[in-house]
C-alpha positions in Angstrom: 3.7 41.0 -26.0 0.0 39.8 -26.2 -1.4 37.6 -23.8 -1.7 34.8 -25.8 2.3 35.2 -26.7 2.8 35.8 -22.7 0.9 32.5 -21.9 2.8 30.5 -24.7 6.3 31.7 -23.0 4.8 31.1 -19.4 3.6 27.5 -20.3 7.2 27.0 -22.1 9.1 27.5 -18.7 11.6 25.1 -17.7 11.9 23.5 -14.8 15.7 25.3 -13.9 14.0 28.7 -15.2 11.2 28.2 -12.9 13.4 27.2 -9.9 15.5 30.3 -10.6 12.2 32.5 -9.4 11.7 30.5 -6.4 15.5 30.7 -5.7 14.9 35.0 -5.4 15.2 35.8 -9.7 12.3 37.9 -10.8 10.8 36.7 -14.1 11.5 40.3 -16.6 10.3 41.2 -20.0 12.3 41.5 -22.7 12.2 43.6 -25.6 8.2 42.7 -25.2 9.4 39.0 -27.4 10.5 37.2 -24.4 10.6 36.4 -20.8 13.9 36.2 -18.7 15.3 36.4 -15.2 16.5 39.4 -13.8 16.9 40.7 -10.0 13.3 42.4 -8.7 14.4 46.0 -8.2 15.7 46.2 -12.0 13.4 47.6 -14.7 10.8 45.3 -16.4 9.8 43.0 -13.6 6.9 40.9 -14.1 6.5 39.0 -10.7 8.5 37.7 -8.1 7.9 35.2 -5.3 8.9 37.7 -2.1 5.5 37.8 -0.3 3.9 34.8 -2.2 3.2 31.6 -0.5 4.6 29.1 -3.5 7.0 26.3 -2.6 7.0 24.2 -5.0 8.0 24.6 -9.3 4.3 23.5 -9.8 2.5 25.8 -7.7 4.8 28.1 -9.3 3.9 27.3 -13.0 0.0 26.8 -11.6 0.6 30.5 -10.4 1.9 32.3 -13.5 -0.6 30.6 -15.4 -3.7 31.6 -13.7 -2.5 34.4 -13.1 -1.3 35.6 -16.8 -3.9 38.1 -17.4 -3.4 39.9 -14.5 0.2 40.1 -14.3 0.2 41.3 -18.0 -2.1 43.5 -17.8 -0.4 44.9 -14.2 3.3 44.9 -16.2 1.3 47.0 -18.9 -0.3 49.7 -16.3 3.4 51.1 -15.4 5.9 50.0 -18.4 5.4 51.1 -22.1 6.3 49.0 -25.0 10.3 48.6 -25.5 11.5 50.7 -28.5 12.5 47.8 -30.0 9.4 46.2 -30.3 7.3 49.1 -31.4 9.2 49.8 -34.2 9.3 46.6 -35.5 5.4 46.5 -34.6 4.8 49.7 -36.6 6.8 48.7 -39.9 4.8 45.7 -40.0 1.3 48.0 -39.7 2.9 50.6 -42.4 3.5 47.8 -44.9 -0.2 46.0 -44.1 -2.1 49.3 -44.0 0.3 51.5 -46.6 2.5 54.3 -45.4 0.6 56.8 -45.3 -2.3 55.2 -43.2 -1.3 56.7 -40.2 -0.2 60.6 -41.5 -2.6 63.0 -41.3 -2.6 66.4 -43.6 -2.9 69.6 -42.1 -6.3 70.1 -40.2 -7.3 66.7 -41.5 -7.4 63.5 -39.3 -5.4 60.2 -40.5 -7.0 57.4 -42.3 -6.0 55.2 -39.0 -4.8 56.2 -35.5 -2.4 53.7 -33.0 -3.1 52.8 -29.6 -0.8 50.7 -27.4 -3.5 48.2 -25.5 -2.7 45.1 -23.7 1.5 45.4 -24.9 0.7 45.9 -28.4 -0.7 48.5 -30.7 -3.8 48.4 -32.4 -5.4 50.1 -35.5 -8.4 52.3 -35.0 -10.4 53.6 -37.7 -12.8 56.2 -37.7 -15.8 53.6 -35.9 -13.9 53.3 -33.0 -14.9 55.8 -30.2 -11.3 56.4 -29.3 -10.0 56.8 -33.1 -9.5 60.8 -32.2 -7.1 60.0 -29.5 -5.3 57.8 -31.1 -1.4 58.4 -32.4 -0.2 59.5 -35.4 2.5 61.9 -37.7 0.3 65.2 -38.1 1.7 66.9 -41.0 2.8 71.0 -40.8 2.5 71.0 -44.3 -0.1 69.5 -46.9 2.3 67.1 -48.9 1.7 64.4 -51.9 1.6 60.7 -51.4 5.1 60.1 -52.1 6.8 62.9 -49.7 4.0 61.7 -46.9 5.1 58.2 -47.5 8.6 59.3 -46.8 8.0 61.3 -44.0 6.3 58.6 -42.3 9.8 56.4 -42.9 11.3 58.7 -41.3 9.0 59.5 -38.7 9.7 55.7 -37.5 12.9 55.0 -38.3 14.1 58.6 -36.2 12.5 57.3 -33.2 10.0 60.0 -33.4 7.4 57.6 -33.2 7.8 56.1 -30.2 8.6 59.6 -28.9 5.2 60.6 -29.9 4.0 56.8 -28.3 6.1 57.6 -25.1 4.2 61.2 -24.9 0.8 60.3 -25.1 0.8 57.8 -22.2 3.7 59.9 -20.0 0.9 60.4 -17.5 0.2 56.6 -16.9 3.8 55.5 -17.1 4.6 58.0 -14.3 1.8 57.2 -12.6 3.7 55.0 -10.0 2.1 55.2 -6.8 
């Protein structure tokens, strides 16, 4: 979820959702699409009051929306996209970029790498500093457009992907301290 997605759903909070947090709910992330409540030692916790001086549902709503940048990008430090939303995130950049945008051919480097920044991923091309560490399906074998194309299908819809996603950044999402 982007920030400007994440403010949108923290500015559409309702007064029994927001009364919920202050009543002990933590506000989750779901799928990366949308917020909910959930208990604060479950998995994709954005905040929860414990420790916060906030009585009131409009200090509360004050609270989440100053706050938004921070708490995204805190929820972002320690939890990876959801598998859910990657792949649909990916198809989407496969069919705006072309298939094989992100496939590189043996010793060669892609014409785009992926990055997950700030709960979504982003294209880089060969300008950006960081293309090279980008993401991508490296190729064993040099293969035409159409077998690439279909490896790269297959790539995302296997999971392997987000596999490759979930092992680049294993280091920061274990990074718990």
């Amino acid at each position: 979820m982007n920030l400007d997605h994440f403010k949108k759903e923290i500015n559409q909070l309702d007064s029994e959702f927001l009364q919920s947090i202050l009543d002990g709910a933590a506000l989750t992330m779901h799928q990366d699409e949308s917020l909910r409540l959930g208990k604060s030692h479950e998995a994709f916790v954005i905040f929860w009051v414990e420790g916060e001086e906030i009585s009131s549902l409009q200090e509360l709503q004050d609270y989440l929306a100053d706050q938004a940048d921070e708490l995204l990008r805190n929820y972002y430090e320690f939890n990876p996209i959801s598998k859910e939303y990657f792949e649909k995130r990916l198809a989407s950049l496969m069919k705006e970029y072309g298939e094989t945008a992100f496939v590189a051919q043996p010793d060669l480097m892609p014409e785009n790498t992926l990055i997950a920044s700030n709960g979504d991923l982003k294209v880089l091309t060969e300008e950006d500093y960081i293309f090279k560490y980008g993401f991508y399906l490296n190729l064993e074998d040099k293969l035409n457009l159409t077998v690439s194309a279909a490896k790269a299908k297959n790539w995302l819809q296997s999971g392997s992907a987000y596999q490759d996603y979930i092992a680049v950044n294993v280091f920061r999402f274990s990074a718990i301290e």
